[in-house]
DRENDRENDO-122418 format. One record per residue (C-alpha): residue in three letters; x, y, z. Coordinates in pm, whole numbers, padded with zeros to 5 digits, always signed. Layout:
ALAXYZ
...
END
This chain:
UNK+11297+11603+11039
UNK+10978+11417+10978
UNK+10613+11605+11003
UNK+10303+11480+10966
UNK+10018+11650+10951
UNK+09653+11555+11068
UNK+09367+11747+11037
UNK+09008+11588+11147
UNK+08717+11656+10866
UNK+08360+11581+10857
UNK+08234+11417+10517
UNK+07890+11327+10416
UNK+07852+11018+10287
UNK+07595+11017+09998
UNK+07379+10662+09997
UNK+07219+10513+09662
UNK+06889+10673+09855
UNK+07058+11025+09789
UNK+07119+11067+10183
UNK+07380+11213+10279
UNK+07526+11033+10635
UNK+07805+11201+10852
UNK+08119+11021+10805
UNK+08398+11160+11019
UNK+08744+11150+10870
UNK+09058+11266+10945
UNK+09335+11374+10636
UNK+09699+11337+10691
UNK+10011+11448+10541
UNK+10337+11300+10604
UNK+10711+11460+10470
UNK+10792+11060+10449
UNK+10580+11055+10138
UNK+10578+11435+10038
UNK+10380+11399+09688
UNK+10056+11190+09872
UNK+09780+11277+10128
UNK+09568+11025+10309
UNK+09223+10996+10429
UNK+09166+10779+10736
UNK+08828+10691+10776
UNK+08741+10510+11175
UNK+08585+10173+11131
UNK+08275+10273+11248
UNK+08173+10388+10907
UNK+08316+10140+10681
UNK+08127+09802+10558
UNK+08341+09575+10710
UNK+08448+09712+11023
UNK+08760+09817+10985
UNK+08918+10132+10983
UNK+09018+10236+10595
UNK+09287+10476+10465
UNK+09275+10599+10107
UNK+09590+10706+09954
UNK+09609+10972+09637
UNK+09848+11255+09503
UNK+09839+11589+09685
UNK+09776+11741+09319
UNK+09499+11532+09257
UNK+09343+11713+09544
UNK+09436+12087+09441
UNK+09338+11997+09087
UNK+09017+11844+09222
UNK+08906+12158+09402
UNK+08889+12375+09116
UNK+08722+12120+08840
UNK+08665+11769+08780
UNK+08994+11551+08804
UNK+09104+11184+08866
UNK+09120+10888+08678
UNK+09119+10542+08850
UNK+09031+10490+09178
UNK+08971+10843+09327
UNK+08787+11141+09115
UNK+08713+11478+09290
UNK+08552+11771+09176
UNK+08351+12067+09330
UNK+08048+12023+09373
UNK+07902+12434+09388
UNK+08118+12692+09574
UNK+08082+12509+09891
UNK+08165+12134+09891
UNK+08382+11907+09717
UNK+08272+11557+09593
UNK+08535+11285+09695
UNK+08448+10952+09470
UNK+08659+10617+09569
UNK+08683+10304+09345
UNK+08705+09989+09485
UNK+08659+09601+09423
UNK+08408+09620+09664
UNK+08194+09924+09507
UNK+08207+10291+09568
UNK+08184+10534+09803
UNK+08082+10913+09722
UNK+08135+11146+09989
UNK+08102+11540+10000
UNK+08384+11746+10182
UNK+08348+12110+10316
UNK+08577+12280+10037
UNK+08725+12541+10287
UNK+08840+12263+10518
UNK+09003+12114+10198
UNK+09212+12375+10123
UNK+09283+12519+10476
UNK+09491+12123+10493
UNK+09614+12171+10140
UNK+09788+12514+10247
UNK+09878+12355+10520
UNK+10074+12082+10391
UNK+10230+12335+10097
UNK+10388+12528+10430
UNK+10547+12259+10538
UNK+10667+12107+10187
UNK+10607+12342+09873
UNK+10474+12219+09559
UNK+10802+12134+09368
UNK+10980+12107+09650
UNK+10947+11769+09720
UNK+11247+11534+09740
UNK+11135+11171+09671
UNK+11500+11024+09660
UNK+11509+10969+10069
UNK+11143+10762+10023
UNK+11262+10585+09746
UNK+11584+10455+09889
UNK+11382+10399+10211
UNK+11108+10167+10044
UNK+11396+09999+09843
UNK+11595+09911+10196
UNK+11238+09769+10265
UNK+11169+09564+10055
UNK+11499+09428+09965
UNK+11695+09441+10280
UNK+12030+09423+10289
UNK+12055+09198+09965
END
């Protein structure tokens, strides 16, 4: 059986003026694609209009909560006791947004209830992405 999980979140979104702007969010875990988590952001608060997703491994985010990790195209890292700096790479620039810690790992237990670290079986996703992109060849 498939479960996803959503959970809305409020970021602030930290400007080159050092202002930090509300940026609602929601994060989202799916058993389809048991190592990953997702960030969906509404298009109201992207450049272009358009609603944006941003895609990462579920241990980047636990190791992210409790020091500096990342390499690429998302780096997290606590930022005090309190918040958690989100930082996402893209040809377009970058986007630095601080996260409420607590609401962080409130969705990270959540998703280990449903699918425990280790636990996750990544054969059924595989063959499923294979059967879609190659078809029936």
């Amino acid at each position: 059986m498939d479960v996803t999980l959503e959970q809305p979140v409020r970021a602030r979104l930290i400007t080159a003026d050092e202002e930090a702007l509300p940026a609602p969010a929601t994060l989202r875990y799916s058993t389809t694609d048991p190592l990953a988590v997702h960030i969906d952001f509404p298009s109201e608060v992207s450049l272009d209009g358009e609603g944006v997703t941003w895609t990462f491994a579920r241990s980047l985010l636990a190791e992210g909560l409790h020091g500096p990790a990342g390499a690429g195209d998302v780096h997290i890292w606590p930022c005090g006791p309190a918040r958690t700096v989100l930082e996402f790479h893209s040809p377009y620039g970058l986007a630095l947004l601080q996260f409420d810690s607590a609401a962080l790992r409130r969705f990270l237990a959540r998703s280990c209830a449903v699918v425990a670290v280790g636990q996750e079986d990544v054969g059924s996703a595989v063959d499923e992405g294979l059967s879609a992109l190659f078809g029936s060849v």
